[in-house]
Structure formats: C-alpha cells, structure tokens
N, C-alpha and C positions, 0 to 999 in steps of 0.2 A: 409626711408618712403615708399617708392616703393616697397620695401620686404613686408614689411607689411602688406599693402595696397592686393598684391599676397597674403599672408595667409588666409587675410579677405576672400577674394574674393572665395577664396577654401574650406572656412568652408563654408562661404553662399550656395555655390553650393553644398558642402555634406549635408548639412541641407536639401536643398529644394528636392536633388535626393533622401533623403531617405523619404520626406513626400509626394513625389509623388509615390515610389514604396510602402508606406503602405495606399494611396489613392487604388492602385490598386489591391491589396492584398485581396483575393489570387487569381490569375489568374490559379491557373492550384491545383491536386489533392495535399493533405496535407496525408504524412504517419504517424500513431500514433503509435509509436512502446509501444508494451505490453511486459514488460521482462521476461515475465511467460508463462508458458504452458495456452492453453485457460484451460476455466471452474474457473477458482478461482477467488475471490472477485476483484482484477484491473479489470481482463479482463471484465467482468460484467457490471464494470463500465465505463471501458474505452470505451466499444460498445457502451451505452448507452449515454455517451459525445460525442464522435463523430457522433452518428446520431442525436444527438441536433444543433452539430455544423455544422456540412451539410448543415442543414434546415438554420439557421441564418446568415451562410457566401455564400451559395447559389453556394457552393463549396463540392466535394465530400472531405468526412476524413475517411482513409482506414485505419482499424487496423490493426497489424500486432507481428505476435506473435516472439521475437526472446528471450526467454528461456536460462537461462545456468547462473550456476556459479552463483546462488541465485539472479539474477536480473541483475550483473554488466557486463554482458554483452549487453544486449540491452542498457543499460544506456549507456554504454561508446559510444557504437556505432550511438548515439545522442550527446553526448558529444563534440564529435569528428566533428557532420554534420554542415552542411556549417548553417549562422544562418541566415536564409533569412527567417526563421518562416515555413517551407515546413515539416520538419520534428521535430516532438516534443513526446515528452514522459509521459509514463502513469508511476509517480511515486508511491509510497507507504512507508510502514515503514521498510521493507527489504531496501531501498535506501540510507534511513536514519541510518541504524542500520550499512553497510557495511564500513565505516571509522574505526570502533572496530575492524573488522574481517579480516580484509586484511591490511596488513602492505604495498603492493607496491598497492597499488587501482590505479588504470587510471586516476581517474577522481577523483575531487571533487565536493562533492553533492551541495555545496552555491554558489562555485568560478566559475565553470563550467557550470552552468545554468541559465536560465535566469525563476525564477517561477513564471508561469502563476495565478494558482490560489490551493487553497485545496479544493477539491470537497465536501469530505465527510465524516468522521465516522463510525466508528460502534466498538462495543465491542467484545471480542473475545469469545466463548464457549468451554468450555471444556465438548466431547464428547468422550462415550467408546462403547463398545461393549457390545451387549446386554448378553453375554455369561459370561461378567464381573461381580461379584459375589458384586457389591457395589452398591447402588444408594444415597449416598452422599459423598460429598467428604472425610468429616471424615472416612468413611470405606472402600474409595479408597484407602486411604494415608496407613491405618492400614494394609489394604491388600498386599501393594506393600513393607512393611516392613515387614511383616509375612513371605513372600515367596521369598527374593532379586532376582533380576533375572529376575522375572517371568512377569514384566511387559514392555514392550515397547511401545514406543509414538512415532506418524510419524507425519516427516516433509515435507516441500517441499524441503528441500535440505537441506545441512549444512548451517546454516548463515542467512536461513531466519527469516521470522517472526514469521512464525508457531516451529521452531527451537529453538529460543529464546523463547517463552512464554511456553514451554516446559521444559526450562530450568530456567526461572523464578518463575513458579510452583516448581522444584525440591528444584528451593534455599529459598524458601516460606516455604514449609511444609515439607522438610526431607525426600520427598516421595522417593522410590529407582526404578529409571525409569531409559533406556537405551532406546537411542537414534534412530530410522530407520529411515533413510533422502531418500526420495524421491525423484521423476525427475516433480516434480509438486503436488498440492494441492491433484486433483481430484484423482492422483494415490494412496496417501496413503490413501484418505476417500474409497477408492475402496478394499482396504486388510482392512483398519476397519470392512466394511462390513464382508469382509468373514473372519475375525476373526484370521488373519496372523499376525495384533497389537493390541492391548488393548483400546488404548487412543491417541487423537489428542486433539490439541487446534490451533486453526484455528477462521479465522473471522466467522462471524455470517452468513451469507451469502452461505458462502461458502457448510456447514452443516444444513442451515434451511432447506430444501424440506426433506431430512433425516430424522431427528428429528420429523418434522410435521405427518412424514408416519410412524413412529414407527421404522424404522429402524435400527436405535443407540439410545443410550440414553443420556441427558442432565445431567451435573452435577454442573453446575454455568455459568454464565455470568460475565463478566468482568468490565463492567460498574457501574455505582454507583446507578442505578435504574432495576429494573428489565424491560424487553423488553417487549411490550403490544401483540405479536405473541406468545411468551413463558412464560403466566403469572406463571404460576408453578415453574421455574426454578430459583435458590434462586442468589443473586448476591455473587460475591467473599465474600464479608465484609459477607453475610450473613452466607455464607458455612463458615466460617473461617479462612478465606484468605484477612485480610482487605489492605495488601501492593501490592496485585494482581490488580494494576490499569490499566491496558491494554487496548489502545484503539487501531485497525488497521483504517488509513488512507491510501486515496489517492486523488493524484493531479495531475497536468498538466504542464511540463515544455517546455521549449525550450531551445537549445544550446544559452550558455551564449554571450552577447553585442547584441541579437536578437533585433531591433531598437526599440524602446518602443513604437513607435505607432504599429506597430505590437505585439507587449504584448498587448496592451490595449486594440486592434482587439480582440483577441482572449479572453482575459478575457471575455470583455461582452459577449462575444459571447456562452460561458459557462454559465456566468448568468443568461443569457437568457432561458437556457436550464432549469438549476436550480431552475428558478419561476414560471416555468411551473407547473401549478398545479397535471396534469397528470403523469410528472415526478417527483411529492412531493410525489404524491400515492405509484408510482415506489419504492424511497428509503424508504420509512418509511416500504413497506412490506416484505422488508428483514433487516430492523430493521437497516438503515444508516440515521444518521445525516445531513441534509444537513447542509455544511459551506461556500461556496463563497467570499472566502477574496480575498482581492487587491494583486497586487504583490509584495506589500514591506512585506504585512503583511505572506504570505506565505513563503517568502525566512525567515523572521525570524523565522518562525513556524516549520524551515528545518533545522535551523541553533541550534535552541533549542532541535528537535527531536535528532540529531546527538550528541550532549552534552552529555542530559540525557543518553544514550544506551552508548557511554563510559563510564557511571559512571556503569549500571548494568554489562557489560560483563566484567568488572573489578571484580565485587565483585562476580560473579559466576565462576571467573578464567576462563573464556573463552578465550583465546587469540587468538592474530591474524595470520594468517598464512603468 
C-alpha cells in the first residue's frame, strides 16, 4: 500500500511541476528553426508566425535558418532538442515527403514530434522562362519531347518539394525533363531568371512577385480553383493535368512528449496570429489558405501527408537513398 501510495504521490507532483512550468511558459526566448535557406515559402511564413507569436506570448521567437539535406537536417536537430517547448520547427511538405526518400531518416515525422498546428496552404505554380518557346503547358510537354534533353527544371535540392512536383509533372504528362537541384528555392528561381533552367515548380509564393513583374512566365496552378492574384493562369485540370493535385503546406512542431499544456500554449498562440485580420490580408496576397487545426488534427494531417508521398515516389520509381 505504501509503494503506491509513493507512485501516487510522484505522479501528483509530476502533474502539478509540469502545470506550473506551462503556467510559466515561456520564460526566456523560443528558437524556430526554418530547415531551408531564407527566401522560400516556410521561411515567409515562419517569420511571419513568429512575429505573431512574439506579440501573443510576450516572448521573443527567433527564426533560425539551418538548411541542408532537403529539410532533414534542421528537423532532426529539433527532433533531438530537449522538449521544454523552447525550440520548435517550421515544418512543410518536404517533412512529410522525406520517410520515401531516406531509407536511414533520423527522425520520424508523427513519432518524433509533437504538432502544434498547420498553418497554411497554397498551391504550387509551375513557372519557365520567358525565353521558353511555350506559353501552355500542352506546348511545354510537346516541346521537351521534340528536343529530349533540352529542358531542365530546378529544385531546392534532391528530395524536396519543389523536386517532387517536378517529378510528378514528368510522371503526369511524359514530359522529358532533367533534374538541377539546388542549395535552396530562391537559388534556382535566380538561374530561371537568367535562363541556366527552363522550368520550376515551386509554391505560389515563393514565384508570385516574379510572375506579377513579368519576369517568368505562368503556366498552371496546382489547386483546384484558379488564384484571385493570377486570374489568367489556367489550373492543372484546366491545362491538362487533372492528377496534378499539389498543394505545399506548412506547420509548426515541437520535439515529441512537449507537455501538452505547452502545445496548447503555443497552438492558440498561433491562432491568435491567424484571426488576425491583417495577417488574413498577409496570406491571401500570396495566395495561402489559412488552416489552424488542433494538434490531434495536424499530427493526423502529417501522418496522412507521409502516406500519400510513399505512394507517389513509389510509382515514379523514386527511391530512397
């Protein structure tokens, strides 16, 4: 009876020490590691969450860019952090996508985290060069079979997102593209420009200010409606491409057993950010969905993401290293 009586006693008191350290939470600055070069759609958004959450926890949240090895490396390196909620992650669909791609992965994306929430949406655009002798994608596809070879499409790296919907296009439309992976987004929209690649497909975001200035040109959206910033540009299903359902996401984690009053912290604290009407103007002008789910509903929405992308880097023979 007395042993037990001791157990009780030591859950009470782990209970009450972790609801007084999420009363007190956070007491000191919060790091939000971005696993991408800046300039691309996370980072965007991860600035943007953290100066939301700043304002609402009354706590500084310092992004932090650690890049490399299509995302899994800043992820693991949260994976790994202590889960007191201090450090947390700006994840995406590179996140989700990397269980296909790596046969020894560090970390896993459900078991390893604890997810805060999914921020946002958006559909991805497929852009070329203005030098490119197509302006729909039917005479893109014809083109890059006319000439094999002669076209490449850049990524942010092997494995990511922009990687994969490059390569979901190929297995879509037969088109004959070679691959140039990059050390980040902004690098290969920068050889688009000067006309070293052809063609990217990339989130909306990432390419809007581009496209807006005439700088590249638009050849579908990936969404199932056309975007009210680019009413010209036809959606996949329109252009010919109706299995072209691509949407990039991103979210917010923390290293997994993070006490769930500290999730719940941080959730609203996000939401907060999110019903911001000023920050509705924010997403809607680079054409992101806002989504603010609970944390049950996000880890399923991560658990489903990772699924699905087994099933496509299966059927485009992509395999994992």
């Amino acid at each position: 009876m007395q042993k037990y009586q001791k157990m009780l006693a030591a859950v009470t008191l782990s209970f009450f020490g972790a609801a007084a350290a999420a009363q007190d939470y956070p007491s000191k600055p919060i790091s939000l590691i971005v696993p991408f070069s800046p300039g691309g759609t996370n980072d965007i958004v991860g600035r943007l969450v953290a100066k939301d959450m700043s304002t609402t926890l009354k706590q500084s949240i310092v992004p932090e860019n650690r890049p490399g090895a299509s995302g899994t490396i800043g992820a693991n390196y949260v994976a790994k952090a202590p889960n007191d909620g201090y450090t947390l992650l700006v994840t995406d669909l590179s996140f989700a996508m990397a269980p296909g791609l790596y046969k020894h992965l560090p970390f896993d994306p459900v078991k390893d985290f604890s997810h805060i929430t999914t921020v946002a949406s958006v559909p991805f655009v497929m852009v070329v060069n203005l030098g490119v002798k197509a302006n729909t994608v039917k005479e893109f596809v014809a083109l890059s079979k006319a000439a094999p070879g002669s076209i490449n499409y850049g990524s942010a790296g092997r494995g990511t997102n922009t990687h994969l919907g490059g390569e979901l296009f190929r297995l879509k439309t037969g088109a004959d593209l070679t691959h140039i992976p990059y050390k980040g987004a902004s690098a290969a929209m920068q050889d688009l420009l000067g006309g070293r690649i052809q063609v990217i497909f990339t989130a909306l975001p990432t390419a809007l200010n581009f496209i807006q200035s005439g700088k590249v040109r638009a050849l579908m959206v990936t969404g199932d409606k056309r975007v009210p910033m680019l009413p010209d540009v036809p959606t996949a299903k329109e252009a010919g491409v109706p299995d072209m359902g691509l949407k990039f996401w991103v979210g917010i984690a923390a290293p997994a057993n993070t006490p769930p009053a500290v999730v719940a912290k941080l959730n609203k604290a996000v939401l907060a950010g999110l019903a911001d009407p000023e920050d509705k103007k924010t997403f809607a002008d680079i054409g992101m969905d806002v989504i603010g789910d609970n944390p049950a509903q996000a880890t399923r929405f991560v658990e489903t993401e990772v699924n699905n992308w087994r099933q496509v880097m299966k059927a485009a023979n992509i395999t994992a290293e």
